[in-house]
C-alpha positions as CSV (number, residue, x, y, z in Angstrom):
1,X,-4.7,5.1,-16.2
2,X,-2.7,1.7,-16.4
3,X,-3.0,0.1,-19.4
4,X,-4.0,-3.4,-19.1
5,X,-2.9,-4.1,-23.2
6,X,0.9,-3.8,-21.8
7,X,1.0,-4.8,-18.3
8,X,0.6,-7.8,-17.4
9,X,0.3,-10.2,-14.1
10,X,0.2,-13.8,-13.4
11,X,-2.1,-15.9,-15.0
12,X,-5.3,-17.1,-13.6
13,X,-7.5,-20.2,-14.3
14,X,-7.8,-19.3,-18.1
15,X,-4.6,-20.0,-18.8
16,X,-4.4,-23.6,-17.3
17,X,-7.2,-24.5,-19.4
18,X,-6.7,-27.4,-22.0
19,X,-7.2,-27.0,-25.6
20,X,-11.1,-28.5,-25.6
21,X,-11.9,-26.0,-23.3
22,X,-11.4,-23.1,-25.1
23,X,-13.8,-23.7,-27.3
24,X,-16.3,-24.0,-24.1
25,X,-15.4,-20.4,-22.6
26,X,-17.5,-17.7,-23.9
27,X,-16.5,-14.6,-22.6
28,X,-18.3,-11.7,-22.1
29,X,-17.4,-7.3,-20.7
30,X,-18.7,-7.0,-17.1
31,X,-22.4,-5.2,-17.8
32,X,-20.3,-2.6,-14.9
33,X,-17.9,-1.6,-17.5
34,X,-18.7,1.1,-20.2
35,X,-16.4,1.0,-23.6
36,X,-15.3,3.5,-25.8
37,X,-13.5,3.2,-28.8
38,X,-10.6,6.2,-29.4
39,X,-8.5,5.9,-32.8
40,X,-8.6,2.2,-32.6
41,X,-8.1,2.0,-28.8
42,X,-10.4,1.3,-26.0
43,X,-10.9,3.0,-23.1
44,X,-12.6,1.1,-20.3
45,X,-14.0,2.5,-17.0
46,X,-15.5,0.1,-14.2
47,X,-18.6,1.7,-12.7
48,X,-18.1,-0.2,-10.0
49,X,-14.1,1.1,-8.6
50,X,-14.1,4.5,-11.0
51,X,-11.1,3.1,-12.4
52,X,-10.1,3.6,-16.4
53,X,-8.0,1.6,-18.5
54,X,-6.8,1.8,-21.9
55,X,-6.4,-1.3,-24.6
56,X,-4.1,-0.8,-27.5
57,X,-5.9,-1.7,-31.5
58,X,-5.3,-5.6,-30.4
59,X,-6.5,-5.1,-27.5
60,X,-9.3,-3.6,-28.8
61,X,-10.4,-6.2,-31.3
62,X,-10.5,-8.7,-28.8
63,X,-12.8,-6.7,-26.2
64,X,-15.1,-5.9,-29.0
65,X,-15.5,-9.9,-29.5
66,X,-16.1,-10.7,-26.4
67,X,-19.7,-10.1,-26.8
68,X,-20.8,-13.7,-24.9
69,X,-21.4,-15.6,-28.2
70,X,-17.2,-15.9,-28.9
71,X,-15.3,-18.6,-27.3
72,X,-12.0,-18.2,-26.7
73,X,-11.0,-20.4,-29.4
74,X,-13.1,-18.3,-31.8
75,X,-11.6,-15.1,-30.7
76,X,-8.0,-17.1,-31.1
77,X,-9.3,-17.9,-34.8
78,X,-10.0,-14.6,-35.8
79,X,-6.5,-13.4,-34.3
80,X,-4.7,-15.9,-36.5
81,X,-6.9,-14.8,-39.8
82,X,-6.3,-11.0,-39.1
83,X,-2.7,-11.0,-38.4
84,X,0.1,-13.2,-39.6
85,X,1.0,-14.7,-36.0
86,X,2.6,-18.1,-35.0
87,X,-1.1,-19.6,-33.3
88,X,0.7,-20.6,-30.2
89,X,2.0,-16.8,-29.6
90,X,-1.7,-15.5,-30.3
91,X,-3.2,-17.8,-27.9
92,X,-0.5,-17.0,-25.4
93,X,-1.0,-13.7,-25.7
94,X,-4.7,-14.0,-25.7
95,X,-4.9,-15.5,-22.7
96,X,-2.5,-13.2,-21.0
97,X,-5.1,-10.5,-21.9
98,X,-8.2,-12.0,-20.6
99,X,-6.5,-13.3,-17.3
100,X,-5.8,-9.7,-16.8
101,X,-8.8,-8.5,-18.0
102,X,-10.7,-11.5,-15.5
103,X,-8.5,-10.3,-12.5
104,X,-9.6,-6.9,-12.9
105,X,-13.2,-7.9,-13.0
106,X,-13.6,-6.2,-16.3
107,X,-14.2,-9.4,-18.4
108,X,-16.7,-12.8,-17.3
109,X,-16.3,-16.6,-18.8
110,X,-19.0,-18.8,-19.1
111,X,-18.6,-22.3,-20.0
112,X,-20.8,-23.6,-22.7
């Protein structure tokens, strides 16, 4: 089960956004993809392929705000309350994740 939280590809058109539009992008988990919360990880599985994957507690938070009223700058702002991270590290790493999470067809944007 490769877990997506970890292992990580090439960014896709999230990451080449500018700073306005993250606060356009809603994102939302593929209505194909069933959660399930384990001792503060998810596990995903896409209906669609029959393939799992696994999200570590970050991870985790950020599927479970991806509910298609978040944008990504909201999800970035909760980050930064949460957790005492540089902002620029949390928003890399946050869109690392949803790239991933987009290329796997697990996650959809929507612009506002």
């Amino acid at each position: 089960m490769p877990d997506i939280s970890q292992a990580f590809s090439a960014p896709t058109a999230v990451s080449q956004l500018d700073s306005a539009l993250l606060h356009q992008i809603t994102l939302m988990g593929n209505p194909d993809v069933q959660a399930t919360n384990m001792d503060g990880e998810t596990v995903l599985l896409d209906l669609s392929t029959g393939r799992y994957y696994t999200l570590n507690r970050l991870g985790s938070l950020i599927w479970e705000l991806c509910t298609g009223k978040h944008t990504i700058g909201d999800i970035h702002a909760v980050l930064c309350s949460r957790f005492d991270v540089v902002p620029d590290r949390a928003l890399s790493d946050l869109v690392t994740l949803i790239d991933q999470l987009i290329k796997e067809g697990l996650l959809q944007q929507e612009r506002r």
